[in-house]
N, C-alpha and C positions, 0 to 999 in steps of 0.2 A: 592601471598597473597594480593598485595597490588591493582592487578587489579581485585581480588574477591570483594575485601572493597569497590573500586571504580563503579563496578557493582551496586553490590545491593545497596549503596547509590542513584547511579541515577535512577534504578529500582524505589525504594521508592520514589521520586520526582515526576517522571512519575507515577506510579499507583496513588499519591494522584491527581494529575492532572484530569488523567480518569479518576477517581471516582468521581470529578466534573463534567463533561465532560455529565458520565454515567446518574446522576441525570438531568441535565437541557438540554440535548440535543433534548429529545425526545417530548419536547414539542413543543407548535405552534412555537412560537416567535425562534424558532432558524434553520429556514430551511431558508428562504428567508432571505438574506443581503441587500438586496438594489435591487432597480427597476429602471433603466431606462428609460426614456420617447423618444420613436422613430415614433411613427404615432400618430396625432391625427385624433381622428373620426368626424363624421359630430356631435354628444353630445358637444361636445369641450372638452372632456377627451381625454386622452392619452392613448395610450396600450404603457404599457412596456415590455422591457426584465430585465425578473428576475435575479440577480444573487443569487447566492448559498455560504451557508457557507459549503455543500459539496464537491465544486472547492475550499475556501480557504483551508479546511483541506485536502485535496487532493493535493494541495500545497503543504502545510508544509509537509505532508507526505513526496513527492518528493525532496525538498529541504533534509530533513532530511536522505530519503536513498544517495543521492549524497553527501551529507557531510561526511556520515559512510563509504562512500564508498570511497572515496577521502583520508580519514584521513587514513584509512588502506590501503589504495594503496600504498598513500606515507610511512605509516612505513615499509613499507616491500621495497622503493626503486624503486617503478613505478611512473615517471615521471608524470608530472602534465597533459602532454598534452598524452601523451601514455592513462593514466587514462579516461580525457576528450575523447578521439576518443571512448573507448570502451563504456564510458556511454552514447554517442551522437548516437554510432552505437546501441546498446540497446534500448534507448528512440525512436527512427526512425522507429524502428522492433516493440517495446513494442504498442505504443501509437496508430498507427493503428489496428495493433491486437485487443486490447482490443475491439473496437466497431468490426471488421469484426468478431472475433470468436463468442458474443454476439448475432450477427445477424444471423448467420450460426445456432447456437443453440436453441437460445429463440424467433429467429424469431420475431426480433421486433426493430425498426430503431435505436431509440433513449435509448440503453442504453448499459453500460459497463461491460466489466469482467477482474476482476484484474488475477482472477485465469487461463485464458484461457490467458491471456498478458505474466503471467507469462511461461505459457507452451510454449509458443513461445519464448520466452529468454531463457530459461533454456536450450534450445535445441539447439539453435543458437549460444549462449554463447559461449560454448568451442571453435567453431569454429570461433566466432569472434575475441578469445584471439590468435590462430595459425597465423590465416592472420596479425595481428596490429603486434605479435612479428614479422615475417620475414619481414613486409614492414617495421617496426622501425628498426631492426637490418641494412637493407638494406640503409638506410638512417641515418645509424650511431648513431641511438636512444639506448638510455637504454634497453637492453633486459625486455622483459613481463615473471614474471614465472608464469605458468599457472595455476597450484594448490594456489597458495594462492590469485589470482587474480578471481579466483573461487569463492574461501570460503568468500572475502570482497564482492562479487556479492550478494552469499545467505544472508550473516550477513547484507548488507542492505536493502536486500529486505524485509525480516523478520521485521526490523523495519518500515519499511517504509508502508509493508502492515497494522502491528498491527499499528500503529498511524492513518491509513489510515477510519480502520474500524467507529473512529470517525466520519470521512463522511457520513458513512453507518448511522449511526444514526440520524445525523442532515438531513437527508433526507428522512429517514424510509425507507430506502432500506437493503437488505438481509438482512429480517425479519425472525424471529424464530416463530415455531409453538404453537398454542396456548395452555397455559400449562395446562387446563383443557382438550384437546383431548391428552394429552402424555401419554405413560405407567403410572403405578402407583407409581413407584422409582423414573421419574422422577419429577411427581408430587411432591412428600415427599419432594427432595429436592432443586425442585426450588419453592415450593410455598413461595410466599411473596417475591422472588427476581428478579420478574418478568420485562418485558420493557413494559411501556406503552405507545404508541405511542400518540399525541393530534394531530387533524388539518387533515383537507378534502385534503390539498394538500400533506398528508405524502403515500408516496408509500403501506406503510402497508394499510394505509388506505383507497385509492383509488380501486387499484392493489386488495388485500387480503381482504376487510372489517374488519380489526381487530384492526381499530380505537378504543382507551380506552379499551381494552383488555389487561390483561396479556399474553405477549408472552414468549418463550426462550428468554434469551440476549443474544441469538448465537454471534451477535455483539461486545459485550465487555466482551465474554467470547475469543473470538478471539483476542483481540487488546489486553488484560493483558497477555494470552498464547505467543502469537508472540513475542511483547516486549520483556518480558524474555531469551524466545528464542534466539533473537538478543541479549543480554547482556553475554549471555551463550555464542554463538558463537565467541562474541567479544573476550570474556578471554581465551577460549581455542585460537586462531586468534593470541593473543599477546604472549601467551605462544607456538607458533611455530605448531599448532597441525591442519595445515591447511585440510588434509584429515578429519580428525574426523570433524571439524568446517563445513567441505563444506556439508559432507553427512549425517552431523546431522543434521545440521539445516532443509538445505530440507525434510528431511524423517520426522521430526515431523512436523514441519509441514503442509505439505502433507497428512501426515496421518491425523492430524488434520482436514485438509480440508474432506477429506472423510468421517470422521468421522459428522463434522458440516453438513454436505452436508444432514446427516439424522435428524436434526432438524431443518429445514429451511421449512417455506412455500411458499414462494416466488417461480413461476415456474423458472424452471431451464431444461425443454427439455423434451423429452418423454421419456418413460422407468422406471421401478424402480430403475436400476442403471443409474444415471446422466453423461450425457460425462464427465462435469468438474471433477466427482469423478476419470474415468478414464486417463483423464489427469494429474491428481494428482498421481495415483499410477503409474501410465508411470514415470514420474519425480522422483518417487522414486529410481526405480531399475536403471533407466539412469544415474542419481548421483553418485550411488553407485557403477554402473560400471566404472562412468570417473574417481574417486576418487582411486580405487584399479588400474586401467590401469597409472593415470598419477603416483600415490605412489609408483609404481616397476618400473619406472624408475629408472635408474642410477644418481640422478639430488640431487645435493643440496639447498635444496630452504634456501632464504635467513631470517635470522632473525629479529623481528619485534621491530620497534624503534619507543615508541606511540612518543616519542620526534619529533622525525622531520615527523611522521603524522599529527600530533599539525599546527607545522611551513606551512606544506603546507595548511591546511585550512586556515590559518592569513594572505594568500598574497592576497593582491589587486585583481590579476586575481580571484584568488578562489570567494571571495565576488563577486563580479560583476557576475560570473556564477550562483553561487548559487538563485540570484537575478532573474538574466533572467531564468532559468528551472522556479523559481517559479509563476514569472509572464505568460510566456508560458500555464504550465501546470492550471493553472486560467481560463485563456480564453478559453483552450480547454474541460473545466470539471464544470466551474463556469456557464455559460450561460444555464439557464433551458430550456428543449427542452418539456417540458411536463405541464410546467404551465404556465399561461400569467397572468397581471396585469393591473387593469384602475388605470390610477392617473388622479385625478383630483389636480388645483391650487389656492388659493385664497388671497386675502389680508385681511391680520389683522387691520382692520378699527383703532381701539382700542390702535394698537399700532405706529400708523401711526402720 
């Protein structure tokens, strides 16, 4: 009861956040953070590199899934550094994925995919928890139990995607279709809840022309879905219900993604069905077979103590990790690869 209460209290925190988030992202003034000045021209202006408030929420996203994931490693009794290998050997596997499977698909240098990053983890995953248990048991580590080591994977991914999607926004990427071409249901019930994108440098609006359009918030219909999701995950996660945690989460969603995948305009590959959608439902049925084969096991997995999950996000180590992924995943997601900037400099006579 008391980790239900605690749920939807932070639920509520979080959607009022997004719902600020949801309002002011999509305009000009919140895609570019800051421009560096690195060459100047024979004009005496400068070209910069942009940075993105899509690498800092992209950040926090990261920071945020390694925390959830950290905090529920440790209640269940996985050591901080057993933890740490598994999320370093994920992030290693994750972070190039996301540009190769994007490139593989959409055919196009400079851009990401969380959902194809994630089909690469999810896959990898189980087998990364097998190898970290025998080399730690081998070296005298705390055993890894694989089912709930699982379930805290999905429960932060989940969160870490829905937080993530706020990127998507402050950059106008995985844009929704325009709600005047939708069926007519959908019409009825997204008119007037529309995203409307401002600014030449917004992906909707380069990319798609559907600058100052109503579109789907495929976007912040995903980031308040997921979110929950991950809260959902967490409570069954603390009440011991690691199978249910691991292949619920994934399967919705997954389906979800399938589902979003048919209100999106943004290309996503050739064909009427999208690879990503089938990597999506791949991960479905994959889940739910690791989930039934590790559950008939003979194994008693351990019970979950948000106490001393707590205790290990407040050590020193922890901070300082969470720190560097955030700055890391910054520099790898923050630097715009698809817009450039002049600055020019002058003095304030007036104030001289």
């Amino acid at each position: 009861m008391g980790e239900g209460m605690a749920a939807i209290g932070i639920g509520a925190v979080l959607s009022t956040l997004m719902w600020v988030g949801f309002r002011n992202l999509p305009g000009e003034r919140w895609q570019i953070m800051a421009a560096i000045p690195v060459l100047k021209d024979e004009t005496g202006h400068w070209r910069g590199m942009n940075l993105t408030y899509y690498g800092l929420f992209t950040a926090l996203a990261a920071v945020t899934a390694t925390a959830v994931f950290l905090g529920l490693s440790g209640a269940v009794g996985i050591s901080l550094w057993s933890a740490m290998a598994l999320v370093l050997t994920v992030c290693c596997l994750c972070l190039p994925a996301s540009r190769i499977v994007a490139r593989l698909v959409e055919k196009k240098p400079h851009t990401l995919t969380i959902g194809g990053a994630f089909f690469v983890g999810l896959v990898l995953a189980p087998w990364a928890v097998v190898v970290l248990d025998r080399m730690g048991t081998a070296w005298g580590a705390t055993p890894v139990p694989a089912l709930p080591a699982l379930a805290a994977v999905a429960v932060a991914y989940a969160a870490g995607e829905g937080l993530g999607r706020l990127a998507c926004i402050s950059f106008g990427c995985c844009y929704g279709r325009p709600i005047a071409e939708c069926p007519p249901l959908v019409q009825k019930v997204l008119s007037g809840r529309g995203m409307v994108f401002v600014g030449k440098t917004k992906k909707a609006a380069y990319e798609g022309g559907l600058e100052g359009r109503q579109v789907v918030p495929v976007q912040a219909m995903t980031c308040v879905l997921f979110v929950w999701i991950a809260l959902w995950g967490g409570v069954l996660f603390l009440h011991g219900r690691y199978g249910t945690a691991f292949a619920g989460v994934v399967a919705a969603t997954q389906l979800w993604r399938v589902i979003s995948e048919c209100l999106r305009a943004d290309y996503r590959g050739g064909g009427s069905v999208s690879a990503y959608q089938v990597m999506a439902l791949f991960t479905v049925f994959y889940a739910l077979g690791a989930a039934i084969l590790l559950s008939a096991q003979e194994i008693t997995w351990p019970g979950a103590d948000i106490a001393a999950g707590l205790r290990m996000l407040w050590s020193p180590e922890v901070i300082v990790i969470l720190h560097a992924i955030g700055a890391v995943t910054f520099v790898h997601t923050g630097r715009s690869m698809v817009t450039a900037s002049t600055i020019a400099f002058h003095v304030l006579r007036e104030e001289v």
